[in-house]
C-alpha positions in Angstrom: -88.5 -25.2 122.1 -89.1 -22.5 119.4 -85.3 -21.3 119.5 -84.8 -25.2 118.5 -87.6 -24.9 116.0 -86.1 -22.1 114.1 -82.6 -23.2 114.2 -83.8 -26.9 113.1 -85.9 -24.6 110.5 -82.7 -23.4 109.3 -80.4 -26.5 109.3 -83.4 -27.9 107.1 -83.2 -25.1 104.8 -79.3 -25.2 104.5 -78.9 -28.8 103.9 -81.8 -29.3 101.7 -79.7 -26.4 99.5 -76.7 -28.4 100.4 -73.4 -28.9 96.3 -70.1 -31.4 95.0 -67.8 -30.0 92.4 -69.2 -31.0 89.5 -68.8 -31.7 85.7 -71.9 -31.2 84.4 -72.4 -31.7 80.6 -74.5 -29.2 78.4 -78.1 -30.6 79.5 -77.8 -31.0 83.3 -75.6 -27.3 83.1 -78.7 -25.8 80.9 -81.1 -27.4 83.7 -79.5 -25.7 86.2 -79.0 -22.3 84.7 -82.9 -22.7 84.3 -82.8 -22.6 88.4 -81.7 -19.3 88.7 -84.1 -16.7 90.2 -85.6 -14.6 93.3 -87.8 -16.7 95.4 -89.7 -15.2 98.8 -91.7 -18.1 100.5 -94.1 -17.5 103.5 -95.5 -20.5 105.3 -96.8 -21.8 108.8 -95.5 -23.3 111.8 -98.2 -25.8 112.9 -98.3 -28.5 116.0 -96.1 -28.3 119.4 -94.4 -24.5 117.6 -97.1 -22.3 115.6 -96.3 -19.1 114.1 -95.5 -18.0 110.4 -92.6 -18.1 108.9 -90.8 -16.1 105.8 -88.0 -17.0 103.6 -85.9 -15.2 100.6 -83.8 -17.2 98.5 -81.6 -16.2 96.0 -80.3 -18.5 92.7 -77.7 -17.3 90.7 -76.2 -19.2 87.4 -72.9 -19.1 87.0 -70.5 -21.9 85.0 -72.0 -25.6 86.1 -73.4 -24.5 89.1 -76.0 -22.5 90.5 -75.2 -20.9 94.0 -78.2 -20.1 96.6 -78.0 -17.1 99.1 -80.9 -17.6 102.1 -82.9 -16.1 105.1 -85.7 -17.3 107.0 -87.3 -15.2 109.6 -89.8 -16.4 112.3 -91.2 -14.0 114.8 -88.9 -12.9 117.6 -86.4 -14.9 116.3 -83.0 -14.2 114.5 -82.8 -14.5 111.0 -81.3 -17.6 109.5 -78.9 -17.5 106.9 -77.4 -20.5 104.5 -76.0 -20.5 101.6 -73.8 -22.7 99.0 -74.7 -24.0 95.6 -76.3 -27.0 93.6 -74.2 -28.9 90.7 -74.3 -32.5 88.8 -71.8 -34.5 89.7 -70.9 -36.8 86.4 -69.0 -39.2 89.1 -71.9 -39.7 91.2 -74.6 -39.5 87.9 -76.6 -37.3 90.7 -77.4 -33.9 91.4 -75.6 -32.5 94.7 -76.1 -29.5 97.0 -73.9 -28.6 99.3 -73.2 -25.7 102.0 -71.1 -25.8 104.9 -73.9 -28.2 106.6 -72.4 -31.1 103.8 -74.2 -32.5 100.8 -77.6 -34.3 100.2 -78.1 -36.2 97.2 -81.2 -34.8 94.8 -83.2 -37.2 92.5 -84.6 -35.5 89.4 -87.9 -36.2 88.3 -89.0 -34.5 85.1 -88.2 -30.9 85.6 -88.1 -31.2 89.4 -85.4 -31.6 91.7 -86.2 -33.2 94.7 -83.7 -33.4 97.8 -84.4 -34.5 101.3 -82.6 -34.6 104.8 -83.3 -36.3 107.7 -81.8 -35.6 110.7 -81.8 -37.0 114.3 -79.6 -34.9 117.5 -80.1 -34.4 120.9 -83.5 -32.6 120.8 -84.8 -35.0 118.3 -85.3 -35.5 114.6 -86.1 -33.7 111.4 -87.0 -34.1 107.8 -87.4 -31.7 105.3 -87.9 -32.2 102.0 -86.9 -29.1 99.0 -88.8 -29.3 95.5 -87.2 -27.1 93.1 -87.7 -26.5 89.5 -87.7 -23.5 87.2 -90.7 -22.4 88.0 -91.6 -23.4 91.6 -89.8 -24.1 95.0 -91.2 -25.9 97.8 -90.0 -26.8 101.3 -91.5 -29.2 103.4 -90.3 -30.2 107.0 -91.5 -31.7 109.9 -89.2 -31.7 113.5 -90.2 -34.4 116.4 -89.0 -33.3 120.0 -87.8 -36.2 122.0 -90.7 -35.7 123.9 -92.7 -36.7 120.7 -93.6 -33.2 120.2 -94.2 -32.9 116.5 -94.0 -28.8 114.5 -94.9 -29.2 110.4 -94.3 -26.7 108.0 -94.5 -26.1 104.4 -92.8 -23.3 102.6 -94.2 -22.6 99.4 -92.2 -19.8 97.2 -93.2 -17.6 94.5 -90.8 -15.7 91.8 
């Protein structure tokens, strides 16, 4: 079970950082330049799985995108690594990440970006949800075995 934790920890953390080519105009590019920075996020494991878990995250402007460079460690487990990059898609009127997991759709509200992912396979289901804005990052998930098993976490990052 805590092998499938940590990779659905990962999965979470990959999709919710999931971008769409994009042709962003000057205010949604300026947003997004905004993004860029070193995050390091510690949170807990707590429910069926408990232990802590630790996550870098790296933002980097560049043209209309910002691309994102991840780990998150939990104890003797591998590290997991994602990456990819955030844009606005002017087609779509919507922000958009996307990695090699696919895309997720983000709403903006204010000067938050807000995407979420839910997620349902042979071990069961997962949700996270990624809060981003230039000056915080937060990660909430929560996986349900399909014995009805429920592990929570939050993430919360600091610059």
């Amino acid at each position: 079970m805590f092998r499938k934790v940590a990779i659905s920890i990962a999965a979470a953390a990959m999709l919710a950082f999931t971008a769409a080519p994009a042709f962003a105009g000057p205010a949604e590019t300026a947003f997004l330049q905004k993004l860029a920075n070193t995050w390091s996020g510690k949170g807990q494991l707590k429910g069926a799985e408990t232990g802590p878990v630790s996550c870098k995250v790296v933002i980097s402007a560049g043209g209309k995108n910002a691309k994102f460079q991840g780990r998150c460690n939990i104890p003797d487990m591998a590290q997991q690594a994602f990456s990819g990059s955030i844009s606005y898609n002017d087609k779509t009127k919507r922000y958009e990440s996307r990695s090699a997991s696919g895309t997720v759709p983000g709403v903006r509200k204010g000067d938050r970006l807000i995407f979420t992912t839910n997620s349902k396979n042979l071990a069961g289901s997962s949700r996270s949800v990624m809060t981003i804005s230039p000056s915080s990052l937060v990660i909430d998930m929560s996986i349900v075995s399909k014995k009805g098993e429920k592990t929570t976490s939050r993430i919360t990052f600091s610059r």
